[in-house]
C-alpha positions in Angstrom: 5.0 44.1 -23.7 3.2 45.9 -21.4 -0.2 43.8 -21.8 2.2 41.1 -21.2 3.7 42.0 -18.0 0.5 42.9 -16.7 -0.9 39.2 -17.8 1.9 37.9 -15.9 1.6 39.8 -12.9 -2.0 39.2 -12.5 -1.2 35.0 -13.0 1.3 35.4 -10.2 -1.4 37.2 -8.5 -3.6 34.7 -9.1 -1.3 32.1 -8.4 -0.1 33.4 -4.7 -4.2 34.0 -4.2 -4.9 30.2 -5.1 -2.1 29.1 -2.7 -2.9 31.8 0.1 -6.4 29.8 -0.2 -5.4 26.4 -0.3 -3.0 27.3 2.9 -6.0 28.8 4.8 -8.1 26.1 4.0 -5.3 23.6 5.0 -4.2 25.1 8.1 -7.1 24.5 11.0 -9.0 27.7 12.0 -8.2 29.8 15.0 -10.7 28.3 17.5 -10.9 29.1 21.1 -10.8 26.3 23.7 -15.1 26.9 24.5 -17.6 24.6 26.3 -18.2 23.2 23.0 -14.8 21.9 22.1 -14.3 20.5 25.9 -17.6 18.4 24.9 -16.4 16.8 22.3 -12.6 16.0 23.9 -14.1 15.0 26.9 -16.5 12.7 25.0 -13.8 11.2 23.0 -11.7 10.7 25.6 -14.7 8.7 27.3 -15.1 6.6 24.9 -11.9 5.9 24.2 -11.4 3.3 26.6 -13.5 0.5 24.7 -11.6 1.2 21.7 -14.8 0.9 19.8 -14.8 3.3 16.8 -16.3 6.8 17.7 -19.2 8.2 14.8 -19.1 11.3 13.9 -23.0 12.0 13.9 -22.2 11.1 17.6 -20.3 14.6 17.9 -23.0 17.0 16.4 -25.2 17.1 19.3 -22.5 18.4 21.2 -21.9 21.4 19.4 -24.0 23.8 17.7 -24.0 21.7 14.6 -22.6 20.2 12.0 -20.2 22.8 10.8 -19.3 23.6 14.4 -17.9 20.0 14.7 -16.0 20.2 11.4 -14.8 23.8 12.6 -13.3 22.6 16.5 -12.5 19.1 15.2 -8.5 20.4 14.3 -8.1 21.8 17.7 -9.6 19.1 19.5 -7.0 16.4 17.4 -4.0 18.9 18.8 -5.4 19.1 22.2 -5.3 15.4 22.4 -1.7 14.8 20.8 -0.5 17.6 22.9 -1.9 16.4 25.9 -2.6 13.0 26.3 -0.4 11.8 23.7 -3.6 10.3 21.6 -3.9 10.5 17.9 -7.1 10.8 16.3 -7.7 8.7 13.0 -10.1 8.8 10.8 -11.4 5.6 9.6 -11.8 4.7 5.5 -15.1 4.5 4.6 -18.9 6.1 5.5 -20.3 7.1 7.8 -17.5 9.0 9.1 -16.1 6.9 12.4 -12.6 7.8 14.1 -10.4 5.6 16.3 -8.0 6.6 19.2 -4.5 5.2 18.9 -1.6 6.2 21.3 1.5 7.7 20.3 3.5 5.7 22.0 1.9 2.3 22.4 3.2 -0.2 25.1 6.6 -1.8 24.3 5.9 -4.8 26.6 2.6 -7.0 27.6 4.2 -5.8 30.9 2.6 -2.4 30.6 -0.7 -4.2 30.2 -3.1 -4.5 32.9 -4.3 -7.5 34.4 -7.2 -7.7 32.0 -5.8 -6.4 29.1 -2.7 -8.7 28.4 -4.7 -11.7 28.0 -6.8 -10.2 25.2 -3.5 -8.6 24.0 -2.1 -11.9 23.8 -5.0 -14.0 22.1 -5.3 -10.9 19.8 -1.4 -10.5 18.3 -1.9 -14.8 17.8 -4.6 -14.7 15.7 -3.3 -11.4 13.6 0.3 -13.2 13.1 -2.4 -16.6 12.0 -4.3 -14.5 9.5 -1.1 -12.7 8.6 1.0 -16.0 7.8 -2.1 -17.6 6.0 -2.2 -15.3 3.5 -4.1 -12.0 5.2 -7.7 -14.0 5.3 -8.5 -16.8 7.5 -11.6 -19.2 7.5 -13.3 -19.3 11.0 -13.6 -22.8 11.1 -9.8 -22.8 10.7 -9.0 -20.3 12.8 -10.8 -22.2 15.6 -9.3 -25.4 14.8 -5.8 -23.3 15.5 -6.6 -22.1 18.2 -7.9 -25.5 20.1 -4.5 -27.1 18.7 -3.0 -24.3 21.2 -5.8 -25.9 24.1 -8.0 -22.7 23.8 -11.7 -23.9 23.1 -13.4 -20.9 21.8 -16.2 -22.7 23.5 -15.4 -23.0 27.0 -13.7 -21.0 29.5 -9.7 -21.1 29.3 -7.5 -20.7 32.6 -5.5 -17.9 31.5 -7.9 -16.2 28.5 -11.0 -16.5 30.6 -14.6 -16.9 29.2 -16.1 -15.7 26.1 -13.3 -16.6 23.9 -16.1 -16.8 21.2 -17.8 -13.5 21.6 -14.6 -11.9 21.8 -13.3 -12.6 18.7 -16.4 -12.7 17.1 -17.9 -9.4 18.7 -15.1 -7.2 20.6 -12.5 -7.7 18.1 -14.2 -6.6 15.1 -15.9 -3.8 17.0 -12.9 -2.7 17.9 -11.4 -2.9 14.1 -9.0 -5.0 15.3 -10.7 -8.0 13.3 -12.5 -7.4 10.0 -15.3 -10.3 9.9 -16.7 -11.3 6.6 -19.5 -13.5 5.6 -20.4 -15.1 2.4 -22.5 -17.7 0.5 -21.9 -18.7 -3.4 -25.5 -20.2 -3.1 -28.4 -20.5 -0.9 -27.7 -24.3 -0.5 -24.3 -24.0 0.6 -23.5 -23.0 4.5 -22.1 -19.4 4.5 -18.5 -18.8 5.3 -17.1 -16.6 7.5 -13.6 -14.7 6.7 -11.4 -13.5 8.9 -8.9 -10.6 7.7 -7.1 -7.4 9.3 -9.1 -4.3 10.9 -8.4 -1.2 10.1 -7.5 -0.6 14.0 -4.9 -3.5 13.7 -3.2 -1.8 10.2 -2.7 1.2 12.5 -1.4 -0.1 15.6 0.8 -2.8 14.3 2.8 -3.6 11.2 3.9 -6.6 9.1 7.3 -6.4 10.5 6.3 -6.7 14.0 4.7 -9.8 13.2 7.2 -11.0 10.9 9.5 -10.5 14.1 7.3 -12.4 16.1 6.8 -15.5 13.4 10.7 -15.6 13.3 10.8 -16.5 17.0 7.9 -18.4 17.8 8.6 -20.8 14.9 12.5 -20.3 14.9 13.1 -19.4 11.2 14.7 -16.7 9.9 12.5 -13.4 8.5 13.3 -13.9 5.0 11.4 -17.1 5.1 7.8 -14.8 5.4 8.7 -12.4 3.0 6.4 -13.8 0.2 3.7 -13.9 3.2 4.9 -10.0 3.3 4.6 -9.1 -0.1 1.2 -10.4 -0.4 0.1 -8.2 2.7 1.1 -5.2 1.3 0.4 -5.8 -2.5 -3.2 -6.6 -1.2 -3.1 -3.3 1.1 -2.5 -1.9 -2.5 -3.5 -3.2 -5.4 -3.4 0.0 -7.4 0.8 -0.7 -7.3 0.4 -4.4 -8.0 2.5 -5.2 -10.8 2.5 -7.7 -13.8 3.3 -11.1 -12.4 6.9 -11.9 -12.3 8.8 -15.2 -11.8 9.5 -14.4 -8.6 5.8 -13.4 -7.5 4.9 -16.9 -9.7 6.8 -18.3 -6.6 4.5 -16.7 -3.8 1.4 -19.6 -3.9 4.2 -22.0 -3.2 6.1 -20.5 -0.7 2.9 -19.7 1.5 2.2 -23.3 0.6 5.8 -24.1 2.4 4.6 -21.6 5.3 1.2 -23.2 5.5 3.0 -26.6 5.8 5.1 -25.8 8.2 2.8 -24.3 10.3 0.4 -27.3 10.4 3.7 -29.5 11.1 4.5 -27.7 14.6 
């Protein structure tokens, strides 16, 4: 009995070790607010503006190193919630890049500067175009959307300016607003290009949002995207996807109906 007790006092030992590891390791280490850490906020918030995705490599030469980054990172993610009500996101995949997003984005294209609500604008139409077509969008089509709306990507447009091109095609996808894809089946075929969701757009907006938006642009209740809904997010993740049932059977021809629609109005 006594072997026993001992057994299980050392595995609770153990056990509140483990976990007094895992919390330390989880919690961010006590860091003082040093010229190194002002660096890399003050470089962050600097190139914040352009909403291009910030590397992480970019951050080493501010600090001592690598480990010096990894160390001040946490207090340099609460520095910037706490203060300038910014989170700090870091983006899927290598190498390691993050994005700045507010916490509380702007309600109203009112909030918008001069410059920025036309982009803003051209921006949430082609996300709720991609979005109601089925989450990827051929460029060619896109395009051909867009100049039934009178914007030629081509030439300049009264209210979205010039550039309409290079913005979509450049600053959108920098941004990780837009991700742009290209592909050829053969080398005699013309490539096509893809257009889908950024990672940047999956954080500041939702399905919903644009759902909401659909609802009122083209005067139809929400429940008529839903199948446009559930083939967002089953695509977002396909490790949940589930066996095909009749109702999913449904989905091809109710974005069919969508599609339809849309190319009616």
């Amino acid at each position: 009995m006594a072997s026993t007790s001992r057994n299980a006092s050392q595995r609770r030992n153990t056990s509140r070790s483990q976990q007094s590891i895992n919390a330390t390791q989880a919690e961010p280490q006590h860091v003082e607010i040093d010229q190194q850490v002002r660096a890399i906020l003050n470089f962050i918030l600097c190139h914040s503006a352009n909403k291009v995705p910030i590397k992480h490599n970019d951050l080493i030469p501010l600090t001592d190193g690598k480990a010096e980054v990894i160390k001040r990172l946490p207090l340099v993610t609460q520095l910037l919630e706490n203060l300038y009500g910014i989170k700090l996101v870091q983006l899927d995949g290598n190498p390691k890049r993050y994005i700045c997003i507010a916490e509380a984005p702007p309600t109203s294209t009112f909030e918008l500067t001069a410059t920025q609500r036309p982009q803003f604008t051209l921006l949430y139409i082609i996300l709720t175009y991609v979005f109601l077509r089925g989450c990827h969008i051929e460029e060619s089509k896109l395009f051909t959307m867009l100049d039934t709306l009178g914007v030629n990507v081509h030439e300049e447009h009264e209210y979205f300016g010039s550039d309409i091109s290079k913005l979509i095609e450049e600053t959108f996808v920098k941004q990780e607003y837009l991700k742009r894809e290209r592909s050829q089946l053969n080398p005699f075929d013309d490539p096509k290009i893809t257009y889908s969701w950024g990672q940047r757009a999956k954080r500041e907006f939702t399905y919903q949002q644009v759902i909401q938006f659909a609802s009122k642009l083209f005067n139809q209740d929400v429940s008529f995207f839903q199948k446009q809904l559930m083939m967002a997010e089953a695509m977002d993740n396909p490790e949940g996807m589930q066996a095909p049932t009749p109702a999913a059977d449904n989905t091809n021809t109710s974005n069919t109906d969508c599609n339809s629609f849309m190319d009616s109005q």
